[in-house]
SEROLO-410599 format. One record per residue: residue in one letter; x, y, z negated of N, C-alpha, C in turn. Coordinates in steps of 0.1 Angstrom, whole numbers, plus 2048, in hexadecimal, padded with zeros to 3 digits. Atoms other than C-alpha are relative to their C-alpha. Layout:
// SEROLO-410599
resn	n.xx	n.yy	n.zz	ca.xx	ca.yy	ca.zz	c.xx	c.yy	c.zz
A	X	Y	Z	X	Y	Z	X	Y	Z
...
END
This chain:
// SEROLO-410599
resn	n.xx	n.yy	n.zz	ca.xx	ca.yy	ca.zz	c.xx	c.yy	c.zz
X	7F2	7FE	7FD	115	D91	DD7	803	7F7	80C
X	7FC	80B	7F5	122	D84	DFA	808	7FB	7FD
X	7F7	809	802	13A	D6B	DFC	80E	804	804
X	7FB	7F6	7FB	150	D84	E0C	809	80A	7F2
X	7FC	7F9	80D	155	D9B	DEA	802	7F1	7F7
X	7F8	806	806	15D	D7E	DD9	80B	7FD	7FC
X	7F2	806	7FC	17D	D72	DEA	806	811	7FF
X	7F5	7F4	7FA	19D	D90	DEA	807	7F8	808
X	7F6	80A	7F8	1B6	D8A	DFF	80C	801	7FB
X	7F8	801	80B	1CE	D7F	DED	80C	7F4	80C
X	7F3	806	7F7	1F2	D6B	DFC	806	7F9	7F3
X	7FE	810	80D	1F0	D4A	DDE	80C	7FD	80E
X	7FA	80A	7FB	20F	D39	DE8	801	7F4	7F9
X	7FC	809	809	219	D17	DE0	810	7F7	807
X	7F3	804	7FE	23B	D0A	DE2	80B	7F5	7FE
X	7FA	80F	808	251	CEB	DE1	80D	7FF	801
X	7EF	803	803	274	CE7	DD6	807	7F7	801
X	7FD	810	803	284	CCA	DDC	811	801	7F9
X	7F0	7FC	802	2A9	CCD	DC5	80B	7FC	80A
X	7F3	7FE	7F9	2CA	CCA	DD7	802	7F0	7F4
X	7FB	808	80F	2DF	CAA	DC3	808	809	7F9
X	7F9	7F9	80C	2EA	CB7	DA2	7FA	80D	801
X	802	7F7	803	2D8	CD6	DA4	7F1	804	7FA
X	80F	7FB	80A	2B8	CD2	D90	803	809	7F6
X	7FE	7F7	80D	2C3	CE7	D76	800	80C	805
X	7FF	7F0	7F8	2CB	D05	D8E	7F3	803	809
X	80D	7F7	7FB	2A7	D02	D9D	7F8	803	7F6
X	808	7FF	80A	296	CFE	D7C	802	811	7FA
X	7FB	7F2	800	2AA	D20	D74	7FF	807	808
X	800	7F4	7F2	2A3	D2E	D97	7EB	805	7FE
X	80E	7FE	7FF	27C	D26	D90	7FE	805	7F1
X	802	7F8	808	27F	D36	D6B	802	80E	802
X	7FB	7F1	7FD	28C	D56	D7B	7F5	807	80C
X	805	7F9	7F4	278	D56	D99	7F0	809	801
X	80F	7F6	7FE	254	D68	D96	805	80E	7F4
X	801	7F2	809	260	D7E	D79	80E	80E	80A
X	7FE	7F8	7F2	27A	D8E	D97	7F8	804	808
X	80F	7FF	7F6	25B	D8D	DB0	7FD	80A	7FB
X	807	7F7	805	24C	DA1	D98	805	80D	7FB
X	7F5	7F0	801	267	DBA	D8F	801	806	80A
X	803	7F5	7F6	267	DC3	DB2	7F6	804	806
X	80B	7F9	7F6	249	DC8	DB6	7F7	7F5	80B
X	801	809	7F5	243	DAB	DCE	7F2	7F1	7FA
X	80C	80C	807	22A	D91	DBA	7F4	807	7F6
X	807	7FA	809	20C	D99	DA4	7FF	7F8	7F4
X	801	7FF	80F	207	D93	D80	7F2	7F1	7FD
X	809	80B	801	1F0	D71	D8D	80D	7F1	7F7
X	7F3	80A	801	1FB	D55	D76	807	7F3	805
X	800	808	7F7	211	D3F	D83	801	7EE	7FE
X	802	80A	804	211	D19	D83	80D	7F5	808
X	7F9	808	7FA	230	D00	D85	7FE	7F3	7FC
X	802	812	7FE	22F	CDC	D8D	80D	7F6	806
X	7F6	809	7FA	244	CC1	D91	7F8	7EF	807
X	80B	80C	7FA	23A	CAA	DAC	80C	7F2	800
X	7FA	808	802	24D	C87	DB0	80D	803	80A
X	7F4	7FD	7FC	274	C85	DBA	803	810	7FB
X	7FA	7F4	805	279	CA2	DA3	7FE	811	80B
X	801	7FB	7FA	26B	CB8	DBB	7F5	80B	7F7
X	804	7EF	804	25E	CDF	DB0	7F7	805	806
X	805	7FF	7FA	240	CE9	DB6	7F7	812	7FB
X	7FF	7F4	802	238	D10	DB4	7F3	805	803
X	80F	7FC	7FD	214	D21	DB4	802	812	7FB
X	801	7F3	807	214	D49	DB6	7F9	80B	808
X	807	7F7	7FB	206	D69	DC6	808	808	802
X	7FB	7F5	7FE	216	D85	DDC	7FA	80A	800
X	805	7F3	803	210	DA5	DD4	7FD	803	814
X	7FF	7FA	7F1	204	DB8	DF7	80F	801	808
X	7EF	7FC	7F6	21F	DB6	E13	809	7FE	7F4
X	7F2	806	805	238	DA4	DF6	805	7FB	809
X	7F6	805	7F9	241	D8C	E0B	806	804	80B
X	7F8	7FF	7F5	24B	D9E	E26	809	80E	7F7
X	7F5	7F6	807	259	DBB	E0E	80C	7F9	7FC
X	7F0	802	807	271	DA0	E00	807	7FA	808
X	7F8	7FF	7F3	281	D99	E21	808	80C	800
X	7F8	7F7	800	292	DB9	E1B	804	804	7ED
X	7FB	801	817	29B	DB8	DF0	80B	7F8	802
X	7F9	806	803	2BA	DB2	DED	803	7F8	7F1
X	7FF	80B	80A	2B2	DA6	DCA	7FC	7F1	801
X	80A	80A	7F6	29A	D89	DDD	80E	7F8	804
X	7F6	80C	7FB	2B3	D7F	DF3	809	7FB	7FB
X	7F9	807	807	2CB	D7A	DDB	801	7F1	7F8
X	803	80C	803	2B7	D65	DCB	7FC	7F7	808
X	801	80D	7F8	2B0	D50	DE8	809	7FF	802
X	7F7	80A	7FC	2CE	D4A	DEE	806	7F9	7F6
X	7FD	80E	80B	2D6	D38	DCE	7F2	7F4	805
X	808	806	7FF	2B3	D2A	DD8	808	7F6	80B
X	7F8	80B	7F8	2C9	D19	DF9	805	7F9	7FA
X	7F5	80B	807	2E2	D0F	DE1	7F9	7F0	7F7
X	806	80B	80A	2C9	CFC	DC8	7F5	7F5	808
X	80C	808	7FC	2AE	CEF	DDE	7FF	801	813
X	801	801	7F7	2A3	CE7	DFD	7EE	805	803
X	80C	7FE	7FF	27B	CF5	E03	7FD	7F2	80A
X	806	809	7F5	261	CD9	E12	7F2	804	801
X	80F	802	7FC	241	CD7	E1F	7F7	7FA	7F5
X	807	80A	80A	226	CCE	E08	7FC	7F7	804
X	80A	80B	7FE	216	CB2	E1F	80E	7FA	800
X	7F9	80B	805	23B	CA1	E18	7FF	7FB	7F1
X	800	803	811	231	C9D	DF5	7F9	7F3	7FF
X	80E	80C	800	225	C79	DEB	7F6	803	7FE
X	809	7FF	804	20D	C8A	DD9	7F5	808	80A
X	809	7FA	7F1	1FD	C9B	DF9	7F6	7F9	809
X	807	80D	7FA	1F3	C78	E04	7F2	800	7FA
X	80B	805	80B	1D8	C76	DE8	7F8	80B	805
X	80A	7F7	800	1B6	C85	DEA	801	80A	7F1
X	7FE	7F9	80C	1BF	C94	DC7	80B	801	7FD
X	7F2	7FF	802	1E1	C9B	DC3	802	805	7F2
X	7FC	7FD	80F	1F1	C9B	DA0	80B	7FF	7FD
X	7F1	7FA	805	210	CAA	D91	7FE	7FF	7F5
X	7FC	800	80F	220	CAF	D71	800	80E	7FF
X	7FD	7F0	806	21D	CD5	D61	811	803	7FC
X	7F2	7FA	806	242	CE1	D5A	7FC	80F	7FA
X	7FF	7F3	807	243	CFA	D41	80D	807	7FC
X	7F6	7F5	7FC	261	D12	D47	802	808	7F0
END
């Protein structure tokens, strides 16, 4: 078997949240809602997903788009709905701002939702 058929091509994201003040509770609720929408429209696959909390309360999101999701949910107005509570609750960062990015082994906390 080449190394070739091994890999699919698959579109793993990973994602970091950083809350708004006062609105951890509305991302923690934004990220219990968020892949099982994904996946009502159609837009994520059925890979399971994995959240983390990295330091400064910051959200950290592991998932898989279905073919052309992400550019299908650029047009779902269920999607953007929910991004835009996502403006309200959080601000997205880069993962090389994470302390834990610094480390050759980076370690989080599992959040279970």
């Amino acid at each position: 078997m080449s190394s070739e058929s091994t890999y699919r091509s698959a579109n793993v994201v990973i994602v970091a949240y950083k809350p708004k003040p006062g609105k951890e509770a509305d991302l923690l609720q934004l990220t219990r809602e968020h892949l099982s929408i994904l996946r009502a429209e159609g837009l994520a696959t059925h890979m399971p997903e994995t959240i983390l909390m990295a330091q400064g309360g910051i959200v950290v999101e592991v998932f898989e788009w279905a073919p052309s999701g992400a550019e299908r949910a650029h047009q779902n107005p269920t999607v953007l709905a929910m991004w835009n509570r996502y403006w309200a609750a959080c601000d997205i960062v880069k993962l090389t701002d994470l302390p834990e990015a610094t480390e050759m082994f980076a370690h989080f906390s599992r959040l279970e939702l």
